[in-house]
C-alpha positions as CSV (number, residue, x, y, z in Angstrom):
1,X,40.5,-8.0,37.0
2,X,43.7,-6.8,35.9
3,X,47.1,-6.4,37.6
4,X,48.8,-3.5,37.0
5,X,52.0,-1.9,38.7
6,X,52.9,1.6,39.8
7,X,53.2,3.2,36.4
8,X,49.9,1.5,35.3
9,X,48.5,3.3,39.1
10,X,49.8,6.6,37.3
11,X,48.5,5.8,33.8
12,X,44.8,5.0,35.4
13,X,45.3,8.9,36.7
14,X,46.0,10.2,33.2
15,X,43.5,8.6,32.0
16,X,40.8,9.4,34.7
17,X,42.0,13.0,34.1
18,X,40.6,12.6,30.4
19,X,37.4,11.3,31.8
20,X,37.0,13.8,33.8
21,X,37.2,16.7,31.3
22,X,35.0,14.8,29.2
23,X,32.2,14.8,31.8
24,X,31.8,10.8,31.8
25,X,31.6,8.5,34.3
26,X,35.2,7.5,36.1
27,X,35.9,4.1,35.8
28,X,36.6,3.0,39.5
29,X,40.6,1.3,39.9
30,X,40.4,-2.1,40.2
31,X,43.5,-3.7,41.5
32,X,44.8,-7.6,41.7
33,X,47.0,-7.8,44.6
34,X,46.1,-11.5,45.5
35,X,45.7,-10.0,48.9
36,X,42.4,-10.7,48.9
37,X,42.9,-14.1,51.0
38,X,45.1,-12.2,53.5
39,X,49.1,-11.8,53.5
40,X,50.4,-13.9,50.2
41,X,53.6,-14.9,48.9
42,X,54.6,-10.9,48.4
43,X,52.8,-10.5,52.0
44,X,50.9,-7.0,51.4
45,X,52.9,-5.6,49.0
46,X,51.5,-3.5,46.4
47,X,48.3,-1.0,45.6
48,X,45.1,-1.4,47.5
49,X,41.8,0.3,46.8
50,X,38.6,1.2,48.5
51,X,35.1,3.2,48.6
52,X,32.5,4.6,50.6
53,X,29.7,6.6,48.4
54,X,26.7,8.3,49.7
55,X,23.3,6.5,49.7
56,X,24.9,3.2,51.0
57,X,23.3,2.8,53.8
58,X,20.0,3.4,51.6
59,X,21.5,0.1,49.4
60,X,22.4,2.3,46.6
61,X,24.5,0.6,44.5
62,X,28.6,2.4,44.1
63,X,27.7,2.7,40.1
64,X,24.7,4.3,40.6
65,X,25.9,7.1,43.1
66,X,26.2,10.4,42.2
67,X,29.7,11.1,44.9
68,X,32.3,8.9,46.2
69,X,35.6,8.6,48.1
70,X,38.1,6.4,46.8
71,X,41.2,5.4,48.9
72,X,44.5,4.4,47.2
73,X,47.1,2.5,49.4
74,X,50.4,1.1,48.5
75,X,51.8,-1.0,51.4
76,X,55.0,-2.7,51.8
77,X,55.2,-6.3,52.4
78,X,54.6,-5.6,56.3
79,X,51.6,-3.6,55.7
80,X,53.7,-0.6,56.1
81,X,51.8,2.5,54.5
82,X,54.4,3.7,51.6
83,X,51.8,5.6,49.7
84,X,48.5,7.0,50.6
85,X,46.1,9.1,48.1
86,X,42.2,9.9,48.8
87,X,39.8,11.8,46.4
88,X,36.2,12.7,46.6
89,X,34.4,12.8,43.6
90,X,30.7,14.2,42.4
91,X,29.1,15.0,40.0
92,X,28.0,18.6,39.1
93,X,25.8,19.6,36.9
94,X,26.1,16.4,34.9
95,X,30.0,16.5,34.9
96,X,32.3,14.4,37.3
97,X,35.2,16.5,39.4
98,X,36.5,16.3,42.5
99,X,36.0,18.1,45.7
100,X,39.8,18.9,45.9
101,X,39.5,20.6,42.2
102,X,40.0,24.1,44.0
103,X,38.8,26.1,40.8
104,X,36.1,28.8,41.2
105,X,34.5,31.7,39.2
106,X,33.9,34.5,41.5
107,X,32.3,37.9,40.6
108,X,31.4,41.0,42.5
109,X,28.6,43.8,42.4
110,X,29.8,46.7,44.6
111,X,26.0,47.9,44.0
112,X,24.8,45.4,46.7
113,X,24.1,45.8,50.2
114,X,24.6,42.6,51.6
115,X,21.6,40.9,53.7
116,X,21.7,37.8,55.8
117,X,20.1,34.9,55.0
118,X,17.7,33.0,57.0
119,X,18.1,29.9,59.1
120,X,16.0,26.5,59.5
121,X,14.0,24.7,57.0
122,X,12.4,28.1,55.3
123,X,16.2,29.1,53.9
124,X,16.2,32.1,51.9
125,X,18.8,33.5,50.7
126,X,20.2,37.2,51.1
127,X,21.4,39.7,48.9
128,X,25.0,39.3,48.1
129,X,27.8,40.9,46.6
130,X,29.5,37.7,45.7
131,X,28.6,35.1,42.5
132,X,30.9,32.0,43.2
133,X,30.9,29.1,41.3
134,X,32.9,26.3,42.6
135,X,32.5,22.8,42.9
136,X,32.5,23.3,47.2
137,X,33.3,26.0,48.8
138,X,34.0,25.0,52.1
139,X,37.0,27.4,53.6
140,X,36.8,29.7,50.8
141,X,37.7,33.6,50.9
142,X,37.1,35.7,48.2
143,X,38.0,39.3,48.2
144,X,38.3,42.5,45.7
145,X,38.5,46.4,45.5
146,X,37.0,48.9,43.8
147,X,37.8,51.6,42.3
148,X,37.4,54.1,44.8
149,X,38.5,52.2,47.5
150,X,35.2,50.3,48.2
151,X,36.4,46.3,49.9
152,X,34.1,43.9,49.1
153,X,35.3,40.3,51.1
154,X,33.9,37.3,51.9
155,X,34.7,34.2,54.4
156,X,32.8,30.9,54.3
157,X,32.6,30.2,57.8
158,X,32.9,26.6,58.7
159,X,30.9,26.2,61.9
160,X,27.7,27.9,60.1
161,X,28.5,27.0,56.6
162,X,27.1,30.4,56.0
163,X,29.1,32.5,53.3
164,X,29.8,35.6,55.4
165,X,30.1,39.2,53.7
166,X,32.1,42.6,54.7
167,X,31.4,45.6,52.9
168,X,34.0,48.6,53.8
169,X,33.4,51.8,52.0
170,X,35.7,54.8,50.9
171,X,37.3,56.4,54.2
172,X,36.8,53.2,56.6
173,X,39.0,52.8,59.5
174,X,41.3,50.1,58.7
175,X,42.6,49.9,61.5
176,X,39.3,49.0,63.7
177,X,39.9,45.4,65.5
178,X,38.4,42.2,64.0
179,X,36.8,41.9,66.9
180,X,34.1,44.4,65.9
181,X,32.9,42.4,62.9
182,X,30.0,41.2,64.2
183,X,26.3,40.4,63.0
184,X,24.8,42.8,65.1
185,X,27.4,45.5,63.7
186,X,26.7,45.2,60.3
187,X,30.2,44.5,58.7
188,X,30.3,40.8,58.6
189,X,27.0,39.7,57.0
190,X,25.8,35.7,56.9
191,X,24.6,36.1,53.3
192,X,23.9,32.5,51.9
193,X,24.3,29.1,53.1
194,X,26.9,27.3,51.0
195,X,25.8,23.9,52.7
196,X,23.6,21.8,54.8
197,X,25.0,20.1,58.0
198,X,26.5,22.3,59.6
199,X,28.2,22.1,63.3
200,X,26.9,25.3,64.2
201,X,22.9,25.8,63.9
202,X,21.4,28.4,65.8
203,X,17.5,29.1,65.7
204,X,18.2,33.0,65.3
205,X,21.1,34.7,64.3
206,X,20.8,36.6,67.3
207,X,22.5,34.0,69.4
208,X,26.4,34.5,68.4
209,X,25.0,38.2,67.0
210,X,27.7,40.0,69.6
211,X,30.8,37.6,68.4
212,X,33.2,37.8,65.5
213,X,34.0,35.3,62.9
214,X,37.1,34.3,65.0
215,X,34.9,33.4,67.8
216,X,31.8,31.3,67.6
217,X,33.3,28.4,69.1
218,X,35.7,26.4,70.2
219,X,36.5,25.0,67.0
220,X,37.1,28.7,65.6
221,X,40.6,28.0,65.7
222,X,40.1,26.2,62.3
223,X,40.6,29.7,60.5
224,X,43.5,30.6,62.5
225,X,45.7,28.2,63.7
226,X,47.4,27.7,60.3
227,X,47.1,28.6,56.2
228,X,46.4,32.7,55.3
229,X,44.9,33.7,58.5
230,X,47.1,32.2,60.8
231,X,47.8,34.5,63.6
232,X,44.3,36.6,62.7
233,X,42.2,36.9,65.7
234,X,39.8,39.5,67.7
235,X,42.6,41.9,68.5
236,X,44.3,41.9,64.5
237,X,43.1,45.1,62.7
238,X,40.8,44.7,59.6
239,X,43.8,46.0,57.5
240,X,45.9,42.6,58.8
241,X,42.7,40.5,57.8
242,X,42.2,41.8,54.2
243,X,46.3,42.1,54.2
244,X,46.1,38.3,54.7
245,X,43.4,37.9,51.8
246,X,45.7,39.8,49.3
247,X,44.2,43.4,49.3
248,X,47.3,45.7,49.5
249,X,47.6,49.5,50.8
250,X,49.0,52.8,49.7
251,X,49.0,55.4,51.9
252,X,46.6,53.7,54.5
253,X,44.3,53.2,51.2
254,X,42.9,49.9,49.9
255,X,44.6,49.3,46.1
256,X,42.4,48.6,43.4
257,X,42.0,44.7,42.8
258,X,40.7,42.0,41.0
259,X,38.4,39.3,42.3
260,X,40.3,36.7,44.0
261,X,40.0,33.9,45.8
262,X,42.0,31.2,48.4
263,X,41.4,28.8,51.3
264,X,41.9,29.1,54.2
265,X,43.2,26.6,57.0
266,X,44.8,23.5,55.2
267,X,43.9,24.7,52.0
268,X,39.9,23.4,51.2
269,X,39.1,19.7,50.4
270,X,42.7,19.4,49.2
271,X,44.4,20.5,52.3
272,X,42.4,18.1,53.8
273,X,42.6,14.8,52.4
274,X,46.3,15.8,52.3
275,X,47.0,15.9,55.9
276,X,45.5,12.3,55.7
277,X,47.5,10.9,53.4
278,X,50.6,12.4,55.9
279,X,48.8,11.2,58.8
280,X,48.7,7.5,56.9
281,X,52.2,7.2,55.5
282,X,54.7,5.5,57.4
283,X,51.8,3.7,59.9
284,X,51.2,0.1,59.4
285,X,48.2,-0.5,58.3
286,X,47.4,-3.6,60.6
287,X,48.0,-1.7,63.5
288,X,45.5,1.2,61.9
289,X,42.4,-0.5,60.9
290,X,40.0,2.5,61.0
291,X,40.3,6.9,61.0
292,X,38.0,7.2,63.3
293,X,38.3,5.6,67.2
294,X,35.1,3.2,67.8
295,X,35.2,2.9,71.4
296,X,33.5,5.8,73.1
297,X,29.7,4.8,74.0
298,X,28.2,7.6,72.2
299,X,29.7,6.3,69.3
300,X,29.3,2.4,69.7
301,X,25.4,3.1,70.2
302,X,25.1,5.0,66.8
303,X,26.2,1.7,64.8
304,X,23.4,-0.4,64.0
305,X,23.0,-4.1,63.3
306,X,24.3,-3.4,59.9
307,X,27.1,-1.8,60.8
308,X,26.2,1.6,59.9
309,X,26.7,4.6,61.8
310,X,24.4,7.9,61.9
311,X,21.4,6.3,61.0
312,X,19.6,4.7,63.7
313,X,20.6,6.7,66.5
314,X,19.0,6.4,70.3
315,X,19.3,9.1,72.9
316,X,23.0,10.1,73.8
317,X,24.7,9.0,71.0
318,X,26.0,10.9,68.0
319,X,24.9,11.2,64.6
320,X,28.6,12.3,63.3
321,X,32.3,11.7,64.3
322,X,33.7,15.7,63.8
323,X,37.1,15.2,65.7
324,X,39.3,12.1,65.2
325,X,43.0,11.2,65.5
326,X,44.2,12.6,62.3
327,X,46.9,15.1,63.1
328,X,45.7,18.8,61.6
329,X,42.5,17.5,60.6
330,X,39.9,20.0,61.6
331,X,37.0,19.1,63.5
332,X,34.1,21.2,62.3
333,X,35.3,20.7,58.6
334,X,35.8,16.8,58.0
335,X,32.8,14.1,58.5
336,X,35.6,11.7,59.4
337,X,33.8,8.5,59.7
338,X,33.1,8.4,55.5
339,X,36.4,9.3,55.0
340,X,37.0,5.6,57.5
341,X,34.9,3.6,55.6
342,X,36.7,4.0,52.1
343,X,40.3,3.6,53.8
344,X,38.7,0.5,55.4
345,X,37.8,-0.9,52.5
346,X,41.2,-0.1,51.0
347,X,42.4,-2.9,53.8
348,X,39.7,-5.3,53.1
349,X,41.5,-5.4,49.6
350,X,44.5,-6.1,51.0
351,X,43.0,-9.0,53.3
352,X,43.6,-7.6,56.7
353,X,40.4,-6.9,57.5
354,X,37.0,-8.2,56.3
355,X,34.2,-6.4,54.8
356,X,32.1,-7.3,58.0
357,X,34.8,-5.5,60.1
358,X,33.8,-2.2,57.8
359,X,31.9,0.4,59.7
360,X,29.7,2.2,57.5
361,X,30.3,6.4,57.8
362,X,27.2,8.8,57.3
363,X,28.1,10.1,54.0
C-alpha cells in the first residue's frame, strides 16, 4: 500500500478520469491511514475508503464485478466527517463510467405514435418517439418541438421506472391541467421500461390508469418537491409543465426546439449521492456507523447469518430499505442499504468499526 495525502486523493481523480475515457478498468484507491488498528497516533485523521459491488453476496470477487460504489472519507482526528465523496461506477458496453456521468444522446421521431409497453416477465416494449442513450436514466426528461408546433416530451417516472411519453399536436390546449395526463387519456404514455425493480409494479396498467404522473403514490412528491418541476402538480397547466422542461411560447404557441434533456428532483444519480455527501459532512463518524437505521423488525429479519440483507427474506420482512435518514434523499429512487455498505466499509478503514459489524446492502 501506499500513503498518499490530499493532493495525491486529487491526482488518483485525474488519473481515474484518464482511465475512464480510455475504457479500462479503474484502479480502486487504496489508502494507508494506519487506522486500520483503530484511532492512532493522528487519531482518525486523514482519507478513508470503502466498497460495496453487486454480486457480493453471490461471493463475487470486487475485481471481478462489473458495478461498484466507492466511498471516500476524510475525517479529522475525532472522526469528524470533513470531506465526503461517493461514485457508482459500471461498466457499459465494455467501457467504465459512472452513474452520476449525466450525458445522454437523445433523438426524436415526430412520426411515432407512442404505445405503452407491457408489464411482468413477458416485457415488450412500445413504440416511442424517443432514442436515449445514457448511462441511467433514472429522473430524466427529455423534451423538443417541431416544426409546426408538434411537443414531443418525455418523463421517466420513478415509481414505475417506465419512460413515459406525451405527444401534443398543432392547436392543443395548453392550458388543460396536468391532471388530465393520464394512461387512460392517451397523453402520457408508459412507453419502455428504463429498469428493473421498481417500487411501483402493477399487474395491468389499468390500476393507476385514471391518475397522473404527479399522483401514483405517496412518494410522487419526488418530482415535485424540489429541482425543475417543483411546484408542478395536478392543478399546473401543461404549458407550466413543458415551461418547466424548456419549451417556450409565442403567442400561446410552442417554439421550435431542439432535443433536450435534464433531471429532475436532485438532479439524477448526481443529485443524489450529493445530498449524501451533505448529509455526511460535519457528523462524526463514530456516532454514524451505518445510512440506513437497522432496528425495525422488518428489517433485522431480512439480514441473514452472513450478514446480508435482501437475500433470504421470511414473511414480513423487506427485501429493500427505500426511505432512510438522509435528508432529501428520495425514497422511491435510492436502494439505500448498498449505498450503507460501501460508507461502512469506508469506517472499517478507518478502524472504528469491523468488517463483521458491515451489513451487506442488496445491490
Amino acid at each position: 500500500m501506499k500513503n498518499i495525502n490530499r493532493y495525491g486523493v486529487l491526482l488518483a481523480g485525474v488519473l481515474l478520469l484518464v482511465v475512464l475515457a480510455t475504457g479500462c478498468e479503474p484502479e480502486r484507491i487504496v489508502i494507508d491511514t494506519g487506522a486500520a488498528e483503530g484511532a492512532g497516533a493522528a487519531g482518525y485523521a486523514g482519507y478513508h475508503v470503502g466498497y460495496s459491488w453487486a454480486g457480493e453476496a453471490r461471493d463475487v470477487a470486487l475485481e471481478d464485478a462489473n458495478s461498484y460504489i466507492e466511498t471516500i472519507l476524510r475525517l479529522d482526528e475525532d472522526a469528524n466527517i470533513l470531506e465526503a465523496r461517493m461514485r457508482y461506477f459500471q461498466r457499459v458496453d465494455g467501457f467504465w463510467s459512472t452513474r452520476q456521468a449525466g450525458n445522454a444522446q437523445v433523438q426524436v421521431d415526430f412520426s411515432v405514435n407512442p404505445t405503452a409497453g407491457t408489464l411482468g416477465s413477458e416485457y415488450v416494449r412500445g413504440d416511442s418517439m424517443f432514442s436515449i442513450y445514457t448511462v441511467n436514466p433514472m429522473s430524466l426528461y427529455a423534451v423538443a418541438v417541431d416544426g409546426d408546433g408538434t411537443v414531443a416530451a418525455a418523463i421517466v417516472e420513478p415509481l414505475t421506472r417506465y419512460q413515459f411519453e406525451m405527444k401534443f399536436p398543432p392547436g392543443f390546449d395548453f392550458g388543460a391541467r396536468v391532471n388530465t395526463l393520464t394512461i387512460n387519456s392517451g397523453l402520457s404514455i408508459p412507453t419502455t421500461r428504463t429498469s428493473g425493480g421498481a417500487f411501483l409494479a402493477p399487474d395491468s396498467w389499468d390500476a393507476i390508469a385514471g391518475d397522473h404522473l404527479f399522483n401514483f403514490h405517496f412518494y410522487s412528491h419526488v418530482l415535485y418537491e424540489q429541482g425543475v418541476f417543483a411546484g408542478i402538480g395536478g392543478n399546473s397547466t401543461i404549458r407550466q409543465l413543458l415551461e418547466a422542461m424548456g419549451v417556450e411560447f409565442s403567442d400561446g404557441r410552442p417554439v421550435r426546439k431542439a432535443p433536450s434533456y435534464g433531471y429532475f428532483g436532485l438532479g439524477g444519480w448526481e443529485g443524489n449521492y450529493n445530498a449524501i455527501a451533505r448529509y455526511l459532512v460535519g457528523r462524526n463518524a463514530r456516532d454514524l456507523t451505518s445510512l440506513v437505521d437497522w432496528s425495525p423488525e422488518r428489517r433485522q429479519n431480512a439480514i441473514n447469518e452472513r450478514n446480508q440483507f435482501g437475500v433470504d427474506v421470511p414473511s414480513g420482512a423487506t427485501r429493500t430499505v427505500q426511505n432512510s435518514s438522509v435528508d432529501g434523499i428520495a425514497g422511491a429512487t435510492v436502494r439505500m442499504s448498498r449505498e450503507s455498505t460501501s460508507y461502512q466499509r469506508a469506517l472499517v478503514d478507518a478502524g472504528i468499526i469491523e468488517e463483521e459489524d458491515v451489513i451487506i446492502g442488496r445491490f
